[in-house]
mmCIF file of the N, C-alpha and C atoms, coordinates in Angstrom:
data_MODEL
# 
_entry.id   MODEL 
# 
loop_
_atom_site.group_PDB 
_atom_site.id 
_atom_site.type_symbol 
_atom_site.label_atom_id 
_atom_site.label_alt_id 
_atom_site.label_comp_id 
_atom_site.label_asym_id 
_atom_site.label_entity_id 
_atom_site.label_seq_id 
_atom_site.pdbx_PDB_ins_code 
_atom_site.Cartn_x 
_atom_site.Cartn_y 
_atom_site.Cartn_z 
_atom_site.occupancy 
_atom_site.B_iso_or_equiv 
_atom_site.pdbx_formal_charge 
_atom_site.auth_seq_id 
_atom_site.auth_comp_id 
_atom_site.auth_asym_id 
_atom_site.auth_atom_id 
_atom_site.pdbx_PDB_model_num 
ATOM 1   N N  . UNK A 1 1  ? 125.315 133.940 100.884 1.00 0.00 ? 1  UNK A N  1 
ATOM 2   C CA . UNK A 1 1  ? 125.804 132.569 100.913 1.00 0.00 ? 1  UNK A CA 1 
ATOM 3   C C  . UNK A 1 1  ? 124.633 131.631 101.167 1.00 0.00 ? 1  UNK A C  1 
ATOM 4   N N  . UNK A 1 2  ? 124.428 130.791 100.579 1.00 0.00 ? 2  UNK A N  1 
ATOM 5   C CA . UNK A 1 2  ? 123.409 129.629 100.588 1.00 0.00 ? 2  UNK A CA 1 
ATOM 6   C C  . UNK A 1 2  ? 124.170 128.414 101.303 1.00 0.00 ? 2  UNK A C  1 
ATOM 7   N N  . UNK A 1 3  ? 123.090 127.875 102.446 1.00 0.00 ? 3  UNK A N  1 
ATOM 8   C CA . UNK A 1 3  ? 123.467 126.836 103.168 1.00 0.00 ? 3  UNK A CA 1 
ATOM 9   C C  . UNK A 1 3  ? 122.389 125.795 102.346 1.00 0.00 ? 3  UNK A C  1 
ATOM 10  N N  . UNK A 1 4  ? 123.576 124.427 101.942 1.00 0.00 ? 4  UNK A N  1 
ATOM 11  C CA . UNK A 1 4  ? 122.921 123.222 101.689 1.00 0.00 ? 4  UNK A CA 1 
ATOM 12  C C  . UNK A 1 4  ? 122.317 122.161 102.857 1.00 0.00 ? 4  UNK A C  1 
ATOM 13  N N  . UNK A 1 5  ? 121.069 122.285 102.709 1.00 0.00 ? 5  UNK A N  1 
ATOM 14  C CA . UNK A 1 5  ? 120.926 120.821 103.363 1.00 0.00 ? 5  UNK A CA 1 
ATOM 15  C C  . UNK A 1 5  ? 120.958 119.292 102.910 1.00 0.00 ? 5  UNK A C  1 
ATOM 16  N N  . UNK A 1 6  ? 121.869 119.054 103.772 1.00 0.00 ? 6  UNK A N  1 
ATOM 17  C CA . UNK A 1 6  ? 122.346 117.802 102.959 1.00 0.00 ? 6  UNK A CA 1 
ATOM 18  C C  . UNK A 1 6  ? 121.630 116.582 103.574 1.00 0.00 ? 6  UNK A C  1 
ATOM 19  N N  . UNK A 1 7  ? 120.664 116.536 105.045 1.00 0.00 ? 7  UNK A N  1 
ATOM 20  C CA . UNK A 1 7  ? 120.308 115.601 105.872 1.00 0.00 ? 7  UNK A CA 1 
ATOM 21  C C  . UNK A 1 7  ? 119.021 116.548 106.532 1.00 0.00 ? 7  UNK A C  1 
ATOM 22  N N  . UNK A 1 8  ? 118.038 115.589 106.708 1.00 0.00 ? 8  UNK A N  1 
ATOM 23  C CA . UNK A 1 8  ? 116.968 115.955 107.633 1.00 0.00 ? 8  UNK A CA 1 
ATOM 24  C C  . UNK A 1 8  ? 116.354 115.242 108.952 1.00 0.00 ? 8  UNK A C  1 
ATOM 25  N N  . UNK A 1 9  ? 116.498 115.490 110.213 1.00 0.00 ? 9  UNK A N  1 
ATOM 26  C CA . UNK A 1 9  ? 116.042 114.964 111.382 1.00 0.00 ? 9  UNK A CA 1 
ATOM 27  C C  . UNK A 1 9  ? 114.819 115.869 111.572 1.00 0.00 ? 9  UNK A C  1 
ATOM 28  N N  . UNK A 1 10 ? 113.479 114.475 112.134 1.00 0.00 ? 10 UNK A N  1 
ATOM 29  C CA . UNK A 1 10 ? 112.372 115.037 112.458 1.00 0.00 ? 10 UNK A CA 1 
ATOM 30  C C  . UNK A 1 10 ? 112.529 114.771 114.252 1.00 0.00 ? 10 UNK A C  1 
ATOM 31  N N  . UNK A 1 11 ? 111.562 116.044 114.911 1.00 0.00 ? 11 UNK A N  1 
ATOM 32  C CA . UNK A 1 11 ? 111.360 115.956 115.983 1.00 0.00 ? 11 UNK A CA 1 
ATOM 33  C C  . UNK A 1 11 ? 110.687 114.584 116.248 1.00 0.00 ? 11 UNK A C  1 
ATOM 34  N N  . UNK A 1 12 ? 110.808 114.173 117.584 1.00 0.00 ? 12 UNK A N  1 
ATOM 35  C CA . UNK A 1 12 ? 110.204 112.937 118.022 1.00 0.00 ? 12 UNK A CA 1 
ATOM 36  C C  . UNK A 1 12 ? 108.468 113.359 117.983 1.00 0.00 ? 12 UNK A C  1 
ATOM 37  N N  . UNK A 1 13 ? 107.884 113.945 116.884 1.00 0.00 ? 13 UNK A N  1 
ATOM 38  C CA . UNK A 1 13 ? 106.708 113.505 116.529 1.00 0.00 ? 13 UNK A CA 1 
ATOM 39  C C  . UNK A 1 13 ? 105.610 112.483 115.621 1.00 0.00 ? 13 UNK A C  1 
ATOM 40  N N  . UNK A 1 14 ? 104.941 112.142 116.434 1.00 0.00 ? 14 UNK A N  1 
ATOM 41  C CA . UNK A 1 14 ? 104.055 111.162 115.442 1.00 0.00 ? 14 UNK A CA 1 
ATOM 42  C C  . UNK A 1 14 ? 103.695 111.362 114.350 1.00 0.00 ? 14 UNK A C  1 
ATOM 43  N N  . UNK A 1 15 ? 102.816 112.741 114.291 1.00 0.00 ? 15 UNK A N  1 
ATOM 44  C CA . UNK A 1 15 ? 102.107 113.187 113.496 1.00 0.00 ? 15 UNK A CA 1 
ATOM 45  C C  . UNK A 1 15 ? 103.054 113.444 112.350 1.00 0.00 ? 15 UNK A C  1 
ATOM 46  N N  . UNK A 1 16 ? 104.261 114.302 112.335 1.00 0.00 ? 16 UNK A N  1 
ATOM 47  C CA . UNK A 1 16 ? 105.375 114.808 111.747 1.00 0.00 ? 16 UNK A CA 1 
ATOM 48  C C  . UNK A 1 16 ? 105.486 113.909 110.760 1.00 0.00 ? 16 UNK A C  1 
ATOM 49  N N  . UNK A 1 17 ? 106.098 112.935 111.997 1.00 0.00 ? 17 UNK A N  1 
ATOM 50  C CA . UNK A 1 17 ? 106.868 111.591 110.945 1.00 0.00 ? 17 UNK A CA 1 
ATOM 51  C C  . UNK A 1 17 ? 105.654 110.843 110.287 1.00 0.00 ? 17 UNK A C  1 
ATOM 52  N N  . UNK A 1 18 ? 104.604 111.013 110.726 1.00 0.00 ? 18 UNK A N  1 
ATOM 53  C CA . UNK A 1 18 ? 103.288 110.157 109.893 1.00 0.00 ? 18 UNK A CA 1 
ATOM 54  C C  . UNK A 1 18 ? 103.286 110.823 108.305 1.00 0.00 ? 18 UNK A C  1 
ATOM 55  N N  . UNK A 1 19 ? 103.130 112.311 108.645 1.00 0.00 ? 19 UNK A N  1 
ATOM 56  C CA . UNK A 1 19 ? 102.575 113.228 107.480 1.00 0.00 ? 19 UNK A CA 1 
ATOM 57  C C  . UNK A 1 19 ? 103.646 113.443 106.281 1.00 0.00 ? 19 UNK A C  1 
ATOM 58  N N  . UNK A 1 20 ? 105.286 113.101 106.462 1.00 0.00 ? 20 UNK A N  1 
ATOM 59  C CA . UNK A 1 20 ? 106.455 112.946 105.920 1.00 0.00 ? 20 UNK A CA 1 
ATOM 60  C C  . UNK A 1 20 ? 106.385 111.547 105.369 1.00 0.00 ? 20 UNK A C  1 
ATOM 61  N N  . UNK A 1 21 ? 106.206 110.634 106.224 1.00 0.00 ? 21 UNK A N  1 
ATOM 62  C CA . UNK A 1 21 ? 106.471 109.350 105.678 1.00 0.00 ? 21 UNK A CA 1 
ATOM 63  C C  . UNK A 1 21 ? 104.944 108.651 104.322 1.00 0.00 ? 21 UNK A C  1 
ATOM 64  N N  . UNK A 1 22 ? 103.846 109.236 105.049 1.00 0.00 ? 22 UNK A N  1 
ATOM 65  C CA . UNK A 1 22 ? 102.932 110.061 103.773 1.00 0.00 ? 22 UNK A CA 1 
ATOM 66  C C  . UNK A 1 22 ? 103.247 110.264 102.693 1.00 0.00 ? 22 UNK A C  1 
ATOM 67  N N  . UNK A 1 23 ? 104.256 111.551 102.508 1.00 0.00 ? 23 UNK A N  1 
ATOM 68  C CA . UNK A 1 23 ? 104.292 112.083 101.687 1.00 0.00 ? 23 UNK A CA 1 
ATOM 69  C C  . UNK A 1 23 ? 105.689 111.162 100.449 1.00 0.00 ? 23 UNK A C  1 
ATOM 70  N N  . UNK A 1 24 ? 106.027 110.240 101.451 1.00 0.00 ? 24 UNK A N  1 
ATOM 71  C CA . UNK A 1 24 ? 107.284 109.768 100.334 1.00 0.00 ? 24 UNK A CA 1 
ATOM 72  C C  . UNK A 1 24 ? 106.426 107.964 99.957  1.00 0.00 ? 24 UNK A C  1 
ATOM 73  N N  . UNK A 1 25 ? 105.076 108.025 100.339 1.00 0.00 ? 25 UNK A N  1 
ATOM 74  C CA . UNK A 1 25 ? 104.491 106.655 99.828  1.00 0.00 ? 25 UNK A CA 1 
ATOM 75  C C  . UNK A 1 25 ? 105.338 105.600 101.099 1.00 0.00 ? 25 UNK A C  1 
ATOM 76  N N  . UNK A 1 26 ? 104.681 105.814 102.476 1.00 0.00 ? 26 UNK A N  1 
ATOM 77  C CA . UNK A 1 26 ? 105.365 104.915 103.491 1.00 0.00 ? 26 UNK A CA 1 
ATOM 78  C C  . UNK A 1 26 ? 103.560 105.274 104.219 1.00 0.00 ? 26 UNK A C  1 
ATOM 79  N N  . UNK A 1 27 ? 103.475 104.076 104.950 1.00 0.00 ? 27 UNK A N  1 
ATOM 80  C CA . UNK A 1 27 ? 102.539 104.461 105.748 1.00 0.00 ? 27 UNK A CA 1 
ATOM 81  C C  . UNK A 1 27 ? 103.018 103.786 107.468 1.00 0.00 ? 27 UNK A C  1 
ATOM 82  N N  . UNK A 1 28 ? 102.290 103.729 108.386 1.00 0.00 ? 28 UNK A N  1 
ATOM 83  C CA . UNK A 1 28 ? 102.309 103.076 109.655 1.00 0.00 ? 28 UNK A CA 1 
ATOM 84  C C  . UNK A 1 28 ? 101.157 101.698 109.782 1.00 0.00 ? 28 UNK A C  1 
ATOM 85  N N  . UNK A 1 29 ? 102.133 100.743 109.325 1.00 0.00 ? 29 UNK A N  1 
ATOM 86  C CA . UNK A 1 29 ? 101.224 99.258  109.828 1.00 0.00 ? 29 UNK A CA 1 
ATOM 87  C C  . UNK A 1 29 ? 101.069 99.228  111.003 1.00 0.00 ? 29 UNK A C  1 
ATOM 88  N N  . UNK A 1 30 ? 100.793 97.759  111.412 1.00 0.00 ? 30 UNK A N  1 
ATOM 89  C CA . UNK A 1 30 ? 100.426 96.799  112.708 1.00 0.00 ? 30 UNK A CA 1 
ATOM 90  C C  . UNK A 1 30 ? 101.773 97.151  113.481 1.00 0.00 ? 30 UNK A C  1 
ATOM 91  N N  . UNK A 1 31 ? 101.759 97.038  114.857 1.00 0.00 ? 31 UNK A N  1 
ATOM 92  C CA . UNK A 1 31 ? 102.692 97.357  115.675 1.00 0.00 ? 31 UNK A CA 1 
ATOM 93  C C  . UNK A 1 31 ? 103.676 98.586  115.068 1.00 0.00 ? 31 UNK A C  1 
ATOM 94  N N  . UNK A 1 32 ? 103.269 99.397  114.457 1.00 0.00 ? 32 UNK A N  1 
ATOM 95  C CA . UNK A 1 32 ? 104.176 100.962 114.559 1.00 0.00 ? 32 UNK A CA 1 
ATOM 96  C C  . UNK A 1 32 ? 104.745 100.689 113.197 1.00 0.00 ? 32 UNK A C  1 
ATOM 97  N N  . UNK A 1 33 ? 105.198 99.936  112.316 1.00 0.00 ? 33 UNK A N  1 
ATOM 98  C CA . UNK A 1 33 ? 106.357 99.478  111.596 1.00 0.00 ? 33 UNK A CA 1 
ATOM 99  C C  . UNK A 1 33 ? 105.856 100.045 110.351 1.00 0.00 ? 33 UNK A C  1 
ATOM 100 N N  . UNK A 1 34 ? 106.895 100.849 110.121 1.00 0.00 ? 34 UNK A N  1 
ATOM 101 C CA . UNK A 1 34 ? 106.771 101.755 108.662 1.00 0.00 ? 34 UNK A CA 1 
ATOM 102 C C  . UNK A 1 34 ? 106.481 100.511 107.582 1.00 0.00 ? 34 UNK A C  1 
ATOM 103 N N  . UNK A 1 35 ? 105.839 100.900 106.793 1.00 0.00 ? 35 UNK A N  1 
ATOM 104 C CA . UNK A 1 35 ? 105.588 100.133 105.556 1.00 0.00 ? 35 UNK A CA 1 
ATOM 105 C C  . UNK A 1 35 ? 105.105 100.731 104.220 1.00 0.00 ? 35 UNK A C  1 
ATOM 106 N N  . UNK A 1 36 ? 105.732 100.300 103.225 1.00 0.00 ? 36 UNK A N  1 
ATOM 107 C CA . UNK A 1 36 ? 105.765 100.330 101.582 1.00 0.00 ? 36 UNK A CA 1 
ATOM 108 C C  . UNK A 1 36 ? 103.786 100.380 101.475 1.00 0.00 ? 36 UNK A C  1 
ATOM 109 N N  . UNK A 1 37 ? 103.588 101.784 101.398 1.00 0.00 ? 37 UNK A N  1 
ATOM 110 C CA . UNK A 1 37 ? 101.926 101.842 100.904 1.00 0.00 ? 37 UNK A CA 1 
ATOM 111 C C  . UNK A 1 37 ? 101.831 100.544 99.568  1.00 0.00 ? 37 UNK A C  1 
ATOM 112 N N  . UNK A 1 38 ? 102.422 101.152 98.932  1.00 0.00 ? 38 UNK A N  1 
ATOM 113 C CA . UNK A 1 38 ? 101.816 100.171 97.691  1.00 0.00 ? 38 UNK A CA 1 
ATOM 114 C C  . UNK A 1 38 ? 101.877 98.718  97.667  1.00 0.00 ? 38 UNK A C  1 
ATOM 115 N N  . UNK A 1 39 ? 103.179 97.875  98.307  1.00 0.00 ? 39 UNK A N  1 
ATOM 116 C CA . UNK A 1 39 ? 103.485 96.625  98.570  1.00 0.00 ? 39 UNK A CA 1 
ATOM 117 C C  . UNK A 1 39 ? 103.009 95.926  100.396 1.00 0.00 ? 39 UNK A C  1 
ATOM 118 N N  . UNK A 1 40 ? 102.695 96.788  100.833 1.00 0.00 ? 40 UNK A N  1 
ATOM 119 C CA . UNK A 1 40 ? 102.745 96.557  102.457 1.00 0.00 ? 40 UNK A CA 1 
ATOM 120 C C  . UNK A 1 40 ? 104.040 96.300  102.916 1.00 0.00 ? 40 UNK A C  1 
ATOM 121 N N  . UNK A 1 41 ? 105.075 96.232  102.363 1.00 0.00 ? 41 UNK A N  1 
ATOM 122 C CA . UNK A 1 41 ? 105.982 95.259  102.976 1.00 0.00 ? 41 UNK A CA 1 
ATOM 123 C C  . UNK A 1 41 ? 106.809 95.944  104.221 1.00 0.00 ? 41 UNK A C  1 
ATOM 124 N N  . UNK A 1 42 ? 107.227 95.707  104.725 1.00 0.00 ? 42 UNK A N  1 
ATOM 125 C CA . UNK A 1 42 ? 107.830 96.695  105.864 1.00 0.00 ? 42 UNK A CA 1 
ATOM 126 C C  . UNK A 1 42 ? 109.280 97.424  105.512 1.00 0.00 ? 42 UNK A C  1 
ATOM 127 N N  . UNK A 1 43 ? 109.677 98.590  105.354 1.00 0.00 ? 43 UNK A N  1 
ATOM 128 C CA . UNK A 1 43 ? 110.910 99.443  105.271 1.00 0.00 ? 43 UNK A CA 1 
ATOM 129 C C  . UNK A 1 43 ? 111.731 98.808  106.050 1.00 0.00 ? 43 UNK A C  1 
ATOM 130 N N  . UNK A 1 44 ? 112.757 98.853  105.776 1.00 0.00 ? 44 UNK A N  1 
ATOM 131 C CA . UNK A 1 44 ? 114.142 98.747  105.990 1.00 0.00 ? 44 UNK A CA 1 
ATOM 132 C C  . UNK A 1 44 ? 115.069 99.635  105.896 1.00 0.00 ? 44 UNK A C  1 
ATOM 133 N N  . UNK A 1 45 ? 115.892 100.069 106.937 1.00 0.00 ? 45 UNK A N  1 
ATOM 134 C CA . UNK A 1 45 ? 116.646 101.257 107.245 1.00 0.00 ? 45 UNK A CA 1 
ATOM 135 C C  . UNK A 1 45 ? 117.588 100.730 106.419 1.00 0.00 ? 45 UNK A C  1 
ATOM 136 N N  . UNK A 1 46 ? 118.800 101.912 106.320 1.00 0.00 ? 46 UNK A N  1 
ATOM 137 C CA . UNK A 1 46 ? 120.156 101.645 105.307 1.00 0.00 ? 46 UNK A CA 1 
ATOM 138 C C  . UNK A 1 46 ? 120.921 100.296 105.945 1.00 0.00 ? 46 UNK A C  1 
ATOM 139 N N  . UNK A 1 47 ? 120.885 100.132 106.629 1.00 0.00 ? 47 UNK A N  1 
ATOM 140 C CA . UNK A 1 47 ? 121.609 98.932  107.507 1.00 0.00 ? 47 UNK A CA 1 
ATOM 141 C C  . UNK A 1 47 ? 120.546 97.135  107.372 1.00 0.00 ? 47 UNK A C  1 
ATOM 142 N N  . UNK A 1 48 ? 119.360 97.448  106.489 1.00 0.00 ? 48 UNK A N  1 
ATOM 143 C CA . UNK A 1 48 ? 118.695 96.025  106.686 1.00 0.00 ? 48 UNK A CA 1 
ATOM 144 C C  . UNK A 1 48 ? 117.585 95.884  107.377 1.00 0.00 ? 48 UNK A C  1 
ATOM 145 N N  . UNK A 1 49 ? 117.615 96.975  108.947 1.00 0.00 ? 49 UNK A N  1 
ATOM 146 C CA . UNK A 1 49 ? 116.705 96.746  109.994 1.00 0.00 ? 49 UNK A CA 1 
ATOM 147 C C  . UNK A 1 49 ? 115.207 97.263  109.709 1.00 0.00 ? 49 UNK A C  1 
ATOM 148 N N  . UNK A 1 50 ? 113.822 96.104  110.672 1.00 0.00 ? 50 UNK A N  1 
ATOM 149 C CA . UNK A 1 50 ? 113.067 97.298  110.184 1.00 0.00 ? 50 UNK A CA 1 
ATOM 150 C C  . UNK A 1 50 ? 113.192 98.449  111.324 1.00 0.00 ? 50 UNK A C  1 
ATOM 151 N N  . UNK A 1 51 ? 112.293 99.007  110.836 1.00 0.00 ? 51 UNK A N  1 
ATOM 152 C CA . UNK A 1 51 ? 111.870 100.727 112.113 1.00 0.00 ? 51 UNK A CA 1 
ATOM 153 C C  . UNK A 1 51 ? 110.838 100.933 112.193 1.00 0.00 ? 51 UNK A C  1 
ATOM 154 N N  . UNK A 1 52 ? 110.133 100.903 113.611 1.00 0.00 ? 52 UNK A N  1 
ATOM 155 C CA . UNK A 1 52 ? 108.724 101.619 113.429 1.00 0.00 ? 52 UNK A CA 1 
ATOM 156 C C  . UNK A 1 52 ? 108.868 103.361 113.296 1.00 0.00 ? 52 UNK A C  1 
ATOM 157 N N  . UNK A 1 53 ? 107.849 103.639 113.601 1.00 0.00 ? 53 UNK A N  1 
ATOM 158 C CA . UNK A 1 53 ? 107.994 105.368 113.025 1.00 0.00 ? 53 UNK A CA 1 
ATOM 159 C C  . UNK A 1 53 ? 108.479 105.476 114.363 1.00 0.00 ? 53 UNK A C  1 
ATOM 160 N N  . UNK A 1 54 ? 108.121 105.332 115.750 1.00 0.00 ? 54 UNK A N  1 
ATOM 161 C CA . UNK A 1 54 ? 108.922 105.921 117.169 1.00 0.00 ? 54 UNK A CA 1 
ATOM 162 C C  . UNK A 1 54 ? 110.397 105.539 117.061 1.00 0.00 ? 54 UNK A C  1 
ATOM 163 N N  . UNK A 1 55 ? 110.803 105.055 116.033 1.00 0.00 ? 55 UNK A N  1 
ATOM 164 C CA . UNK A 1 55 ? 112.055 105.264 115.594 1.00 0.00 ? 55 UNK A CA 1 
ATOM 165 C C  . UNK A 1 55 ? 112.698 105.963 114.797 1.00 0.00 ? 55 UNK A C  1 
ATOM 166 N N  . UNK A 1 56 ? 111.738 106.374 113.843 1.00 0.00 ? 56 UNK A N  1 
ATOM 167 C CA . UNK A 1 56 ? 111.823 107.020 112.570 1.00 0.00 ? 56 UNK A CA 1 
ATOM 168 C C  . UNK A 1 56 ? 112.874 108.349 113.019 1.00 0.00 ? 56 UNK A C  1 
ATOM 169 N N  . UNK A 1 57 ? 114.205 108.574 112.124 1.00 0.00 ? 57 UNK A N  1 
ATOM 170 C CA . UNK A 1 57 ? 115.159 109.406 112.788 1.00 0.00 ? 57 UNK A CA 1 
ATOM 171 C C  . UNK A 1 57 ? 115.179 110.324 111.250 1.00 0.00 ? 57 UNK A C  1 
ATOM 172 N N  . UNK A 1 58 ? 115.032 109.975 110.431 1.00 0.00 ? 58 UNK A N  1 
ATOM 173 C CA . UNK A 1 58 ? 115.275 110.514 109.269 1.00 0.00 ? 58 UNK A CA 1 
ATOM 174 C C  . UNK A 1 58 ? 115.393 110.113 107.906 1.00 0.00 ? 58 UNK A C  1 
ATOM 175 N N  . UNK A 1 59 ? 115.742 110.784 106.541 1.00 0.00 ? 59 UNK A N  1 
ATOM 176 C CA . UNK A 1 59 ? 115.780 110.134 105.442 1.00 0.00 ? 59 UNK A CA 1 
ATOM 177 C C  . UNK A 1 59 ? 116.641 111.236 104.878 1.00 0.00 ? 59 UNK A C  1 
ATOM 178 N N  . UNK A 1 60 ? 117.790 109.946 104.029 1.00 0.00 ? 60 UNK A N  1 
ATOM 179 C CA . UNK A 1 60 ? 118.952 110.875 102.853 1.00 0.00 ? 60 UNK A CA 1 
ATOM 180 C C  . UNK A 1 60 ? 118.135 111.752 102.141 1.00 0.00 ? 60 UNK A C  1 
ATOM 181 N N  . UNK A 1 61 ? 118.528 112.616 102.066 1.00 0.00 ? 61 UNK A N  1 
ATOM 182 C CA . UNK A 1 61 ? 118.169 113.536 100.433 1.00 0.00 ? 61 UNK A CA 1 
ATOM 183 C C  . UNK A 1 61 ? 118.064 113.090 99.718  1.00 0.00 ? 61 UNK A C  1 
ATOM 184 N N  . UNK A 1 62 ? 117.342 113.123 98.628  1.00 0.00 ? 62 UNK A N  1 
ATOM 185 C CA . UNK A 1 62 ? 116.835 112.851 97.182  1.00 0.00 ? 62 UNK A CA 1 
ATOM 186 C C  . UNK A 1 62 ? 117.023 111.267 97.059  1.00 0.00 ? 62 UNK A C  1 
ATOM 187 N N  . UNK A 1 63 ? 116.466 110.559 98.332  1.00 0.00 ? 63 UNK A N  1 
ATOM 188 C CA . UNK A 1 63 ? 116.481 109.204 98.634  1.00 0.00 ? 63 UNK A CA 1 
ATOM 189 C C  . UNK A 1 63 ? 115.409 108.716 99.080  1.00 0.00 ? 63 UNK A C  1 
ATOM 190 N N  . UNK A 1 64 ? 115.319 107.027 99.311  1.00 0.00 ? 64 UNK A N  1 
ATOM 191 C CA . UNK A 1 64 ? 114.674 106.850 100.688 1.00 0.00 ? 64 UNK A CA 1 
ATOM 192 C C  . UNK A 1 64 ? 115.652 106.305 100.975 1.00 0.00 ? 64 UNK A C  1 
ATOM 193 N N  . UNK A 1 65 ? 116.818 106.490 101.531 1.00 0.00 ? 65 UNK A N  1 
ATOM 194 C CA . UNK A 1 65 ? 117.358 105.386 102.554 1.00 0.00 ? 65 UNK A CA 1 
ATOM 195 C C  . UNK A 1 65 ? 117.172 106.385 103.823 1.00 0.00 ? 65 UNK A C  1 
ATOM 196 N N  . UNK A 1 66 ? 116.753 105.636 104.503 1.00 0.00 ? 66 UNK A N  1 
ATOM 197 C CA . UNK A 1 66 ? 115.689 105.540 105.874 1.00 0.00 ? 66 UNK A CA 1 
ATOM 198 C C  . UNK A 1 66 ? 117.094 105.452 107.616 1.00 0.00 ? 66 UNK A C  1 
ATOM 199 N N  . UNK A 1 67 ? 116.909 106.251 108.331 1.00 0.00 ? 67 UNK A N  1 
ATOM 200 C CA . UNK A 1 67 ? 117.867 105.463 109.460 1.00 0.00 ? 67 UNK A CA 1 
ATOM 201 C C  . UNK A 1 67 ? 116.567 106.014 110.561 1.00 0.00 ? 67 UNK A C  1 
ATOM 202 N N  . UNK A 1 68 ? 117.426 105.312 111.875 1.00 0.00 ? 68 UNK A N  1 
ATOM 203 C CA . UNK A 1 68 ? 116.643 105.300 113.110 1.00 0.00 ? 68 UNK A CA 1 
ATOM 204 C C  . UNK A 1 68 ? 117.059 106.718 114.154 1.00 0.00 ? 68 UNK A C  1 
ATOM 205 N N  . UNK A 1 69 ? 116.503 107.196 114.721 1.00 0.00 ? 69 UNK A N  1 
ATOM 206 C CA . UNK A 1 69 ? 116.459 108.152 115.706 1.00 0.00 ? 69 UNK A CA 1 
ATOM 207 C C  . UNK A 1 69 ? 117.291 107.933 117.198 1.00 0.00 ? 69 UNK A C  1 
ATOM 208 N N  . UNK A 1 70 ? 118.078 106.605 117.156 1.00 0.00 ? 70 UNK A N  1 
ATOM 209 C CA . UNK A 1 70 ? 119.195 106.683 118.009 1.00 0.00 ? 70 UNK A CA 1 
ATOM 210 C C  . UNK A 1 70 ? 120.559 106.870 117.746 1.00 0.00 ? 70 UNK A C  1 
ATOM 211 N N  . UNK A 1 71 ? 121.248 107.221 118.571 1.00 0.00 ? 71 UNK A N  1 
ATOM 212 C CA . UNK A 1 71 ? 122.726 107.598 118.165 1.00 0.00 ? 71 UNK A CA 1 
ATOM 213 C C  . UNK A 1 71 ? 123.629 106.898 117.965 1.00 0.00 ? 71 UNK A C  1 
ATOM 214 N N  . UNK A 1 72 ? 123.480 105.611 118.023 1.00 0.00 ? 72 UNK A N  1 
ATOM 215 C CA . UNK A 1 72 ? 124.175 104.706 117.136 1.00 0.00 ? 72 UNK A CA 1 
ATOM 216 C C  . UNK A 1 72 ? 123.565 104.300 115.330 1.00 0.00 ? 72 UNK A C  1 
ATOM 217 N N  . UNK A 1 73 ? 122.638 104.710 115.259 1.00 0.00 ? 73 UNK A N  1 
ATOM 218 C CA . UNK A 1 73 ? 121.991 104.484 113.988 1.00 0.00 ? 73 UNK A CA 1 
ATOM 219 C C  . UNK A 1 73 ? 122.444 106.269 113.554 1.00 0.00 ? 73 UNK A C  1 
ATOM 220 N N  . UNK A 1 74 ? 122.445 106.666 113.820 1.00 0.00 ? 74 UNK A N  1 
ATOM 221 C CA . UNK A 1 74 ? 123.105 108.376 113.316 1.00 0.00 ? 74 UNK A CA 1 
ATOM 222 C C  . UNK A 1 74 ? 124.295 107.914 112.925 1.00 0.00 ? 74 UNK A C  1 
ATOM 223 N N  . UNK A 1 75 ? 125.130 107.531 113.913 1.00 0.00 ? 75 UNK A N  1 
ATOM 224 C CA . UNK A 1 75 ? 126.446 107.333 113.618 1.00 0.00 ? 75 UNK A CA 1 
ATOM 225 C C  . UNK A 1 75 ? 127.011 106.851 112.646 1.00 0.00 ? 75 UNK A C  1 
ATOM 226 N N  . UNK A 1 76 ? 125.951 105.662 112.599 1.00 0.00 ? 76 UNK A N  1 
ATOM 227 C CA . UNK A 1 76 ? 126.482 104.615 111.618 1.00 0.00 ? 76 UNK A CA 1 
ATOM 228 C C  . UNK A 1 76 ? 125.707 105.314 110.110 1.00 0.00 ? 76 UNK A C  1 
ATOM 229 N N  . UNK A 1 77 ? 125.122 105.776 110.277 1.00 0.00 ? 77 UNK A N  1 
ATOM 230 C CA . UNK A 1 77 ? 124.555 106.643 108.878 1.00 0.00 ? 77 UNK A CA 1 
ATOM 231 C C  . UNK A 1 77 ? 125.491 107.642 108.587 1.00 0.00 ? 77 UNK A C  1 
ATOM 232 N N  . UNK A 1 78 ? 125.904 108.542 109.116 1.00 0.00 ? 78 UNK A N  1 
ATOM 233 C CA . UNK A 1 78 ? 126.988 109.528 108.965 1.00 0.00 ? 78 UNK A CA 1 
ATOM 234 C C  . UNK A 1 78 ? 128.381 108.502 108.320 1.00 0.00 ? 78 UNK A C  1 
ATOM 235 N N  . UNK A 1 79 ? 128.652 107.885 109.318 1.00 0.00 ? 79 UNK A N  1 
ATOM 236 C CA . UNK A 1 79 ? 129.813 107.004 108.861 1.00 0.00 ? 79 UNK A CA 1 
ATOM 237 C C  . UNK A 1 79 ? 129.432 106.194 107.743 1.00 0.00 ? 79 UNK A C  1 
ATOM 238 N N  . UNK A 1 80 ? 128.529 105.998 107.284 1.00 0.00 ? 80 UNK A N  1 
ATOM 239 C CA . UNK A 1 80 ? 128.388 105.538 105.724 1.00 0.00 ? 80 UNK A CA 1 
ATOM 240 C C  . UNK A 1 80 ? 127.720 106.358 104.441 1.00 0.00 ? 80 UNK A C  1 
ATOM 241 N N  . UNK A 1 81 ? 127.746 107.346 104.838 1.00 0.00 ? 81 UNK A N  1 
ATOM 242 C CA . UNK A 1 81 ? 126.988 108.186 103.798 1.00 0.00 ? 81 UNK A CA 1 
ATOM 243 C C  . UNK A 1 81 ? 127.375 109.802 103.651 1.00 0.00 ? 81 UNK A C  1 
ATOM 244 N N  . UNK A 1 82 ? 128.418 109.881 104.762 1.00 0.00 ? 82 UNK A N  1 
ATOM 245 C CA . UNK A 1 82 ? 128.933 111.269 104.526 1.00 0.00 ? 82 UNK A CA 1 
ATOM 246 C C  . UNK A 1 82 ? 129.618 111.434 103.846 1.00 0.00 ? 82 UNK A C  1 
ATOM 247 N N  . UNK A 1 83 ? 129.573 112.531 103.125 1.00 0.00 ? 83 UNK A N  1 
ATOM 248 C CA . UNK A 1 83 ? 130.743 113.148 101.768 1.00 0.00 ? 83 UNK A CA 1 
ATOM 249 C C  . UNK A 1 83 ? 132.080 113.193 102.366 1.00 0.00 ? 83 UNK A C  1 
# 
């Protein structure tokens, strides 16, 4: 039996979330705040907000929509994006 992953949470690491957010074309601006490598502009979680990476909680599958690493930003991601 094959388990799908449908969601990914990173540990509360820097490096982690640096070398991930890397890899999807995001880098870490001025004061922590994830930002668009190519545009600078700052990310915006599914909800509008920005996030620095010590927020950085995770990203949809085969997405970027982006949420935050507290449990009201889980929540509200689950409650809008679960199957």
């Amino acid at each position: 039996m094959r388990n799908i992953i449908k969601e990914v949470l990173f540990e509360d690491n820097k490096l982690i979330k640096e070398f991930i957010l890397d890899a999807l074309g995001k880098k870490v601006g001025a004061g922590g705040f994830i930002l668009d490598s190519q545009t600078n502009e700052r990310v915006l979680t599914f909800n509008k907000e920005e996030v620095k990476v010590k927020e950085f909680g995770g990203i949809r599958k085969g997405s970027e929509i982006i949420f935050k690493s507290d449990i009201g930003s889980v929540i509200d991601y689950l409650n809008t994006y679960r199957s």
